[in-house]
VEXMARNU-981626 format. One record per residue (C-alpha): residue in three letters; x negated, y negated, z negated. Coordinates in steps of 0.25 Angstrom, whole numbers, padded with zeros to 4 digits, always signed. Example, Ala and Ser with C-alpha at 12.3 -4.5 7.8 and 13.67 -1.06 7.14 Angstrom:
<sites>
ala-0049+0018-0031/ser-0055+0004-0029/
</sites>
This chain:
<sites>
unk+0279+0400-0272/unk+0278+0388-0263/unk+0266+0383-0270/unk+0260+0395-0270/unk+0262+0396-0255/unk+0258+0382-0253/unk+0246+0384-0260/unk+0242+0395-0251/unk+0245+0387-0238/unk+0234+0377-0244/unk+0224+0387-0248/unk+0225+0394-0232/unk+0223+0380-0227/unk+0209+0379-0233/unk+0206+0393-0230/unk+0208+0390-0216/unk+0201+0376-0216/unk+0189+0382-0222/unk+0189+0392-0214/unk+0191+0383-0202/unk+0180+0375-0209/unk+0170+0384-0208/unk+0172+0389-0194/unk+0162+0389-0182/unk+0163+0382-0169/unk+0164+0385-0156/unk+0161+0373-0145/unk+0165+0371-0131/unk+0159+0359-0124/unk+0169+0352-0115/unk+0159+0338-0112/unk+0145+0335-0112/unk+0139+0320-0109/unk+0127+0313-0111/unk+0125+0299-0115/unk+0121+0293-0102/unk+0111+0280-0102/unk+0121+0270-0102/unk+0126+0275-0116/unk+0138+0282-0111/unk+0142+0297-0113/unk+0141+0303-0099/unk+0143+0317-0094/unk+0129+0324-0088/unk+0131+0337-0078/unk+0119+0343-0085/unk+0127+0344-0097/unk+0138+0353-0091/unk+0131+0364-0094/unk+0137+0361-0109/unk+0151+0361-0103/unk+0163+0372-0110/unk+0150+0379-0117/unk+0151+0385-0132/unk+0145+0382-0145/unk+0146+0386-0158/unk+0142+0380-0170/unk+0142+0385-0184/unk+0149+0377-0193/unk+0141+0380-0205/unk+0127+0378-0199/unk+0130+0368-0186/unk+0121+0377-0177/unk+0128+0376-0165/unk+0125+0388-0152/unk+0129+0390-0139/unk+0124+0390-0127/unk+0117+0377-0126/unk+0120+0373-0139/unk+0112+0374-0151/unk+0109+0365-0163/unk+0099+0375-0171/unk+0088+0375-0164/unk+0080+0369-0173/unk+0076+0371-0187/unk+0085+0359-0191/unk+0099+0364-0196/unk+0110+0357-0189/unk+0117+0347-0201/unk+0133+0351-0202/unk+0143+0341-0207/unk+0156+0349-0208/unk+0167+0339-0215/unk+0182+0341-0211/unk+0182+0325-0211/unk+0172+0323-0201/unk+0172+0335-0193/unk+0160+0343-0191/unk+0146+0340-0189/unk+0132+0345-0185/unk+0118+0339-0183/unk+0106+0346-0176/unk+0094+0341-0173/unk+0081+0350-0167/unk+0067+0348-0171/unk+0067+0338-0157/unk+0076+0328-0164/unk+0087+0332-0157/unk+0099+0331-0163/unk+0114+0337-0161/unk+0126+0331-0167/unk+0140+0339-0166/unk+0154+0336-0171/unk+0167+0345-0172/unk+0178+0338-0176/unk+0184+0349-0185/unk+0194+0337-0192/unk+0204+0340-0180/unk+0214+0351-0180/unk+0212+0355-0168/unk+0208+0368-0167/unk+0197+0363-0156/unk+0187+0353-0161/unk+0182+0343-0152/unk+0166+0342-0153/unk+0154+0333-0150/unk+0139+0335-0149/unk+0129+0327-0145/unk+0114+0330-0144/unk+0106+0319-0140/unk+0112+0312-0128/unk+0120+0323-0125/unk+0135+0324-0131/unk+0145+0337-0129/unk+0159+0337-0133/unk+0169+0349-0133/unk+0178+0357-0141/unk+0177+0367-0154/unk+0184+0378-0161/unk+0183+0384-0173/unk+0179+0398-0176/
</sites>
């Protein structure tokens, strides 16, 4: 009886791991900075407007939406490298060479994940759940 029941402890783990694995996003921006021309991140009032906004991204596909976020705007498919080592990234560019970069650290317990995305000069920091 005790192996049996140890055995569905183990099974339920993964089920909820995989289920975990294959959730969405939800983002909350908490800082926005810019790397100033002396070659130090640096905070930019214009940037505020990023400030406690939303995201979402699909964990399947990376296409991140929100207000002022999006990373499918172009023909290119954003690239997703999901690994529970290395957390979770996604790559984006537009057909204007502008590339995106985002990582979720998913290898924390935590049930909020800290986040960073840069795009070009510009890097936004914050915090992500699960759904």
């Amino acid at each position: 009886m005790k192996v049996i029941i140890m055995y569905c402890l183990v099974f339920f783990s993964f089920l909820i791991q995989a289920s975990d694995n294959n959730s969405d996003f939800k983002c909350t921006v908490k800082q926005a900075q810019h790397v100033a021309e002396n070659g130090k991140l640096d905070e930019v009032k214009s940037w505020d407007v990023f400030l406690e906004k939303n995201f979402m991204v699909d964990r399947q596909t990376g296409i991140i939406v929100g207000q002022q976020f999006k990373n499918n705007i172009a023909s290119i498919k954003p690239l997703v490298y999901d690994h529970f080592v290395n957390g979770y990234s996604v790559i984006a560019a537009t057909n204007t060479q502008v590339v995106s970069y985002l990582q979720i650290t998913t290898i924390d317990d935590s049930p909020k994940k800290v986040f960073i995305y840069i795009m070009n000069n510009v890097v936004l920091s914050g915090v992500c759940v699960s759904f």
